[in-house]
matplotlib code that plots the C-alpha trace (Angstrom):
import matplotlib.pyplot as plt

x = [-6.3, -8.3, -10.2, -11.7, -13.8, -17.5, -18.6, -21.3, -21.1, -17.5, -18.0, -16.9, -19.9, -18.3, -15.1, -15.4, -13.0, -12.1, -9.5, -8.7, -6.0, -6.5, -4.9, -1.7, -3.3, -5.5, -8.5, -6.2, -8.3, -12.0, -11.0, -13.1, -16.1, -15.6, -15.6, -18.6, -20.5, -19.0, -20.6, -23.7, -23.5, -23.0, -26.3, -28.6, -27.0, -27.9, -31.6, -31.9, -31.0, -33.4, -36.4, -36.1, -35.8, -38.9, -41.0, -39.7, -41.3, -44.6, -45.0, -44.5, -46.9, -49.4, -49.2, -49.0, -52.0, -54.0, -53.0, -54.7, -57.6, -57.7, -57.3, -60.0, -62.9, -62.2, -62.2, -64.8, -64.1, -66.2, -63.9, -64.7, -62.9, -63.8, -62.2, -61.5, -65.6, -66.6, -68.0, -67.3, -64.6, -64.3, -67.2, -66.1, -68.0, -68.1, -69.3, -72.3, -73.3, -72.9, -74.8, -77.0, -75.9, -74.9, -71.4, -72.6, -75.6, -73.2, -69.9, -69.7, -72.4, -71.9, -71.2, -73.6, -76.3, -75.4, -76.0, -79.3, -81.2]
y = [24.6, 21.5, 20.9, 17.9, 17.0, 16.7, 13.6, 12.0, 8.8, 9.8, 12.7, 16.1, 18.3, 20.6, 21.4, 21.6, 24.3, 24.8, 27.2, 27.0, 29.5, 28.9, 25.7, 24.0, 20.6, 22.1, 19.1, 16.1, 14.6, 15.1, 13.9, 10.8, 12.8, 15.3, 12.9, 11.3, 15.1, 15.8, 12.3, 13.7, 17.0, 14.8, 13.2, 15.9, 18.4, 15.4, 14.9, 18.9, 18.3, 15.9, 17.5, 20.7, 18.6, 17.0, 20.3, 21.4, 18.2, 18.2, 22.1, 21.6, 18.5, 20.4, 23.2, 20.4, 19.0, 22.7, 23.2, 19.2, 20.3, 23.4, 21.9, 19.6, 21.6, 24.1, 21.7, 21.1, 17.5, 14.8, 13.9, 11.2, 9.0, 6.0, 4.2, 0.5, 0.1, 1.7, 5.0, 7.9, 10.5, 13.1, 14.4, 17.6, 20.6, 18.9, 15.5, 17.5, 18.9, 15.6, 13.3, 15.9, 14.7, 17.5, 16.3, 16.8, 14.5, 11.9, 11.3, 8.8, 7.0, 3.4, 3.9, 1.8, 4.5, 6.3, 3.4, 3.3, -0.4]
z = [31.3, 29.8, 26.6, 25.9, 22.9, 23.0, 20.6, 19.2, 17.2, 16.9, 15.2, 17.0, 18.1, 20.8, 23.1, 26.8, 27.7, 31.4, 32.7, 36.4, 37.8, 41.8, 41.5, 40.1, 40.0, 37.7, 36.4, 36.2, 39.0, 37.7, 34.1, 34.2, 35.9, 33.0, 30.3, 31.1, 31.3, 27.9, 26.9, 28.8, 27.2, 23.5, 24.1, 25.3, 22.5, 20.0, 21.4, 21.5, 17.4, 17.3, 18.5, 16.9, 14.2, 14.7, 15.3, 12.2, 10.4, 12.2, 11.3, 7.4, 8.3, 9.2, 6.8, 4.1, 5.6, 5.6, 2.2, 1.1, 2.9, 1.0, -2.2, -1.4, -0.2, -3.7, -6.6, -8.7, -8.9, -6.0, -3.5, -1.0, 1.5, 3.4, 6.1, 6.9, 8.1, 5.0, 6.7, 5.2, 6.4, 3.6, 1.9, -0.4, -1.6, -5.2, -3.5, -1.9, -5.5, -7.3, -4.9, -3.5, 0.1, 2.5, 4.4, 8.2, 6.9, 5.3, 7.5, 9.5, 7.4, 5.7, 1.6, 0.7, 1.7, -1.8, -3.9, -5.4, -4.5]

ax = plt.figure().add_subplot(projection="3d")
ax.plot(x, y, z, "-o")
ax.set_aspect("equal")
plt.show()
């Protein structure tokens, strides 16, 4: 029988338990091959932890962006966005009342096209 730790960043994230009954010997041979799997093991677990982690981010992202958008295209109040070129991005349901611009007519335009001459 053989346990060895599985660690990451020395902390303990698993045992690697092996139990082998055909064979006095038992794993004293293949303990630097099993260390390095459980150091293999240790890294994919981690990057497992990782990315489930990150899914979890990018899905409260998203529903945090749904809910913005949401928010934006139901109040009352004008809401508009440029970018860095001064075209717009966001033109709101308010915006559309207030300057009398439809948004599929004004995105993508320059700013200045709402400012009187």
């Amino acid at each position: 029988m053989l346990c060895l730790p599985i660690l990451n960043q020395g902390n303990l994230i698993g045992i690697l338990y092996l139990k082998n009954a055909s064979t006095s010997r038992g794993f004293s041979d293949r303990i630097p091959l099993l260390n390095f799997l459980c150091t293999q093991a240790a890294i994919s677990l981690e990057n497992a932890r990782l990315q489930a982690q990150e899914r979890e981010k990018s899905y409260y992202l998203e529903e945090s962006q749904k809910k913005l958008q949401l928010i934006i295209q139901q109040t009352p109040i004008p809401i508009i966005e440029w970018n860095t070129e001064l075209e717009f991005q966001v033109w709101n349901p308010a915006a559309e009342k207030m300057f009398g611009y439809p948004a599929a007519e004004i995105l993508g335009k320059d700013f200045r096209c709402i400012i009187p001459e």
